[in-house]
N, C-alpha and C positions, 0 to 999 in steps of 0.2 A: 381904816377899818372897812368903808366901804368898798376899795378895791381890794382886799384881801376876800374878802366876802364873795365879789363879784370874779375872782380868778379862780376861790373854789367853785363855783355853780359851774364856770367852763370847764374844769377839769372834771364834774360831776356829768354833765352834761357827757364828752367824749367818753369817759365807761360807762355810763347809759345806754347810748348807741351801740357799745361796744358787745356789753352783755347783752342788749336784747339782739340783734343780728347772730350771736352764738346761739344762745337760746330758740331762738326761731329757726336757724337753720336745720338744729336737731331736733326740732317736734317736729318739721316739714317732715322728715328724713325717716324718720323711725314710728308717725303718728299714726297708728290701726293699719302698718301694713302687714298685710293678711297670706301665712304660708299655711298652706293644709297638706300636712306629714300623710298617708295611710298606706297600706299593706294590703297585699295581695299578690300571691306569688304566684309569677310567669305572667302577670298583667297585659304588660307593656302598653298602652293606651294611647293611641296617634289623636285620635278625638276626644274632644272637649265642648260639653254645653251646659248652659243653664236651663234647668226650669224650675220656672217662678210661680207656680205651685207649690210645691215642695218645698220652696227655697235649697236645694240641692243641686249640685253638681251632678252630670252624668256622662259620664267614659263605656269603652265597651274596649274587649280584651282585643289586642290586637291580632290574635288568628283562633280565639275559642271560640267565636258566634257566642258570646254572654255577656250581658249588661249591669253594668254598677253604678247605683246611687251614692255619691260621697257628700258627706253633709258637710257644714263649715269647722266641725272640731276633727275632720277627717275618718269618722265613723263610718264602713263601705259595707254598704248591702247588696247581693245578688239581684236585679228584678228577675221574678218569676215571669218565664217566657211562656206563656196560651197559644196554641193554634188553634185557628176556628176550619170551619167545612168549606169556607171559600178562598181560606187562605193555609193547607194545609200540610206544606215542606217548609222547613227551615236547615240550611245548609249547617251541616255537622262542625264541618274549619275552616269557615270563610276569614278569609280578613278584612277586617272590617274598618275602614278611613274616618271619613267625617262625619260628624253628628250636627242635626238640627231639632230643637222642638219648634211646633207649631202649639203658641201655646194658646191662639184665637180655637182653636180643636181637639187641644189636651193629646197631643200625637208626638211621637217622637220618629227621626227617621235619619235613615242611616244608608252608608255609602255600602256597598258589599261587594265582594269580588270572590271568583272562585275560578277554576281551571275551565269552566264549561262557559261564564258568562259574566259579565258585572250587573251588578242589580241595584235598584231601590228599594228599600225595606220601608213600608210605615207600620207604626205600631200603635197603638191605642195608651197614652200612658197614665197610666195611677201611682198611688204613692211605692207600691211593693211588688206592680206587678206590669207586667207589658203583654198588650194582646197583639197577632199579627194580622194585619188585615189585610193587606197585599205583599206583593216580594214581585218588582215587575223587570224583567229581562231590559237591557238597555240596547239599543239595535249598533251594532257596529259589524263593522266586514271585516277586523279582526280579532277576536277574543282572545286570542293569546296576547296578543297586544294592549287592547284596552285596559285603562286602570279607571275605575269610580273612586274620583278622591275624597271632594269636597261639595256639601251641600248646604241650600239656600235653602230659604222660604217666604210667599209673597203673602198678602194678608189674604188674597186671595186660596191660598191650600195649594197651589202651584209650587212646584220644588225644582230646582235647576244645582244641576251634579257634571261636574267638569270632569272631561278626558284626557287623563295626563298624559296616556300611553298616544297618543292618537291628536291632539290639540282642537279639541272643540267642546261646546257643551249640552248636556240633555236638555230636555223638558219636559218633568213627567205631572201630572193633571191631577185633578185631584182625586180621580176616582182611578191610578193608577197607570193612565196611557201615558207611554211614551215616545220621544220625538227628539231631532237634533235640531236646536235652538239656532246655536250660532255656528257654522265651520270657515269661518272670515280666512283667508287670505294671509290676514295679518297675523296668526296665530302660528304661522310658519316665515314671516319675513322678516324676521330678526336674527342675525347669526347667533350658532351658539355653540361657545369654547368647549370642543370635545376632549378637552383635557382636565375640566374644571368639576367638581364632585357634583352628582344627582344631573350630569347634563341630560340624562335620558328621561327626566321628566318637566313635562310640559306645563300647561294648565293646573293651577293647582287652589290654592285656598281664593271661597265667592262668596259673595255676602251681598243682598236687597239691600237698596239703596231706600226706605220709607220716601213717600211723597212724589219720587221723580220717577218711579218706574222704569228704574235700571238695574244693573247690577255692577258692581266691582270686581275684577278678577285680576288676580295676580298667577304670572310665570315665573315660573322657580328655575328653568336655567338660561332666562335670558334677563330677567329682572327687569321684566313690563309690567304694568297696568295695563288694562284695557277697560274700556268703559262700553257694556253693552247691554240695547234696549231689549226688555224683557217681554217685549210684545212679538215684532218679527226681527229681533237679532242683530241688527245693526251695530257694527264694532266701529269706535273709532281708540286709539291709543292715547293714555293720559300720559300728557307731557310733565313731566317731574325730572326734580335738579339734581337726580341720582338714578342708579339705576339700585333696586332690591335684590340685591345677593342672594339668590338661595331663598326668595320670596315662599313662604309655607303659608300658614294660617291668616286670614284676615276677619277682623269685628269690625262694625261700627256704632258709637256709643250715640244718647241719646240726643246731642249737640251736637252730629255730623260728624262728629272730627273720627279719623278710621285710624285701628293699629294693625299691623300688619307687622307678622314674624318669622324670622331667621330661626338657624340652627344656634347664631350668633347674634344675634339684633332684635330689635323691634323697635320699628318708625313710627310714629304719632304725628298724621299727619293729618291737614283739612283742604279744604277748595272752597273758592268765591265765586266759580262759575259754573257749578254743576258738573265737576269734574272733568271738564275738557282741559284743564290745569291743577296741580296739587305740589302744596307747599309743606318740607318737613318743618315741623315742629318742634320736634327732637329724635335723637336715636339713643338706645337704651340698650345698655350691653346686658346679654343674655348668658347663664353659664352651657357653653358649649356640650360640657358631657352632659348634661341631661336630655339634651338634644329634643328643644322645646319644638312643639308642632303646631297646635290648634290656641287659638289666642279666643274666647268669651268675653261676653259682659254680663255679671254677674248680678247681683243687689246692690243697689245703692250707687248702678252706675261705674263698679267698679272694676277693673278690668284681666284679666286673669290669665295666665299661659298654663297650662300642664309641660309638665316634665315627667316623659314616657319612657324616655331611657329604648326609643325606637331604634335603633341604630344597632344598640346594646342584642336588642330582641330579636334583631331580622337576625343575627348572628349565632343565637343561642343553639347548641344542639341536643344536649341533655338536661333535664327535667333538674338535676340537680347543679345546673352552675345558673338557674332561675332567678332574678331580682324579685326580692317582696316589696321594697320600700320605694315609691313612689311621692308626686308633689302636685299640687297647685299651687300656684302662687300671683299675688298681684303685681302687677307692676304699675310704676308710676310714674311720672317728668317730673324730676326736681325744678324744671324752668314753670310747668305749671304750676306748682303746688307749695313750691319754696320762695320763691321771690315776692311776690306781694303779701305775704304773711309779714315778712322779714320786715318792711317798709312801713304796713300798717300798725305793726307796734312798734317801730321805732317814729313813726308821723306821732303818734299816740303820747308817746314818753315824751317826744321833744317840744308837744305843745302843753304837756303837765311841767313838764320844767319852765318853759317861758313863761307860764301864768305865774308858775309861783316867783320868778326873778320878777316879774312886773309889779307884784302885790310887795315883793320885798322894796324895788324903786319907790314904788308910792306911798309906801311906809317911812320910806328916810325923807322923801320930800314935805311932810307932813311935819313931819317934827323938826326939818329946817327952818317952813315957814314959821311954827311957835316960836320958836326960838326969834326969829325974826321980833314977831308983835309982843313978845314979852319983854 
């Protein structure tokens, strides 16, 4: 009886572990991951930011000069764009790259490009509406050439906007001057496959490093890192066990760890040395046609690509072969997020099983001994 007993609990025991390892794997997999559907036709949207005010997403149209709030059930509002008297042109069809809020100053600010110039735009932001408070010309020798891709922000009110067209980056102040931060050497000493898609763009997605006063940046057709100080410009290259294909957007989350995205990938990756080295974490396949750009971090930490269907857009020539539907979406690492869930309730079950196989032992030994003294 007792061994009959005791081969069921190990058979219990094995679909125990079984079932909960399935089960865990699918609430890892499928638990609050977050896509936000919304509409807007001829959008096309390269940028992506949060601001934590609003709790709202904010894109801006890829050659309309217009800003849109997308909330998290993908609800999209127009901001109302204000000119003031000291800030009083705003370009009719720029295209417009990368977004940042500053949300220590409640400012939102944007990467701009036009035939005459590339620019910084800051803007004053509220729930419904955007005011403009500067638009400042970015200094290069040659504006047909330069592109304003991607922009930073220090807690300072300092914003740093990479030159893709040209390989270096700005530094525009808070009251709107601007200046070339870094033009390192190294931003041209890497070859790069002029057969291989977007070789003609350089410098691309940068992100403030909180605490250390630097910044991150990634090249998109050589698939570098650079690590440079955000005081006088110092570049040195972070050595990584790969090189980032096609490197676009980069975030980093409130635990360091940084994601950086592909047209095809996104690497989730951290550092133990202040970034003079970075270890991937994982890489996450990305769906291609959507042809993701700007990577955020949202509420709760959590971390978000847009699907602007850019590629789509640079393409389009009439009004009516226009996309409306558009995406956010999170993404995640099943190595973060799946594996010690999976463990912890199987630790959990396997030590409910052994207490109750111990209490079922000391049961039978209890009533041997009677049996003994009787």
């Amino acid at each position: 009886m007792t061994k009959t007993l005791s081969s069921s609990l190990s058979i219990f025991i094995v679909n125990l572990i079984l079932l909960l390892s399935k089960f865990s794997t699918i609430e890892a997999r499928d638990r609050d991951r977050h896509v936000i559907k919304f509409r807007s036709p001829g959008l096309y949207p390269e940028g992506l930011t949060w601001d934590p005010a609003s709790q709202h997403f904010i894109v801006a149209a890829l050659r309309r000069g217009t800003f849109h709030s997308i909330s998290d059930a993908g609800v999209t509002e127009t901001l109302t764009l204000t000119l003031t008297s000291s800030a009083s042109n705003f370009p009719s069809n720029p295209t417009i790259l990368g977004l940042a809020v500053d949300h220590r100053r409640n400012r939102l600010l944007a990467a701009v490009n036009t035939a005459e110039s590339p620019y910084l735009a800051a803007f004053s932001l509220q729930r419904t509406a955007i005011n403009l408070l500067f638009l400042s010309p970015l200094p290069t020798t040659s504006p047909t050439s330069a592109v304003a891709n991607d922009v930073a922000v220090d807690p300072y009110g300092d914003a740093y906007v990479t030159n893709s067209g040209e390989n270096f980056i700005w530094k525009i102040s808070l009251n709107g001057t601007a200046s070339i931060l870094s033009n390192s050497s190294l931003f041209t000493h890497y070859p790069v496959d002029q057969t291989s898609p977007y070789n003609y763009c350089g410098l691309n997605g940068v992100v403030y490093i909180a605490g250390k006063n630097h910044l991150l940046v990634v090249q998109s057709n050589t698939g570098k890192m650079f690590k440079v100080d955000a005081v006088d410009g110092t570049t040195n290259s972070v050595i990584l066990p790969t090189e980032l294909t096609v490197a676009d957007g980069i975030a980093v989350r409130e635990d360091g760890v940084v994601f950086v995205v592909s047209m095809n990938d996104a690497w989730m990756m951290k550092s133990d040395d202040s970034w003079a080295q970075g270890v991937v974490i994982d890489k996450i396949a990305l769906e291609r046609e959507g042809f993701p750009t700007s990577v955020t971090v949202g509420g709760g930490g959590r971390v978000y690509v847009i699907y602007g269907y850019v590629e789509e857009g640079m393409k389009v020539i009439s009004q009516g072969e226009e996309r409306e539907g558009f995406r956010i979406e999170e993404i995640a690492s099943k190595k973060e997020s799946g594996g010690d869930n999976v463990w912890a309730f199987v630790m959990v079950g396997l030590g409910l099983v052994y207490f109750l196989f111990w209490r079922f032992q000391m049961g039978q030994l209890v009533k041997n001994l009677d049996k003994k003294h009787s």
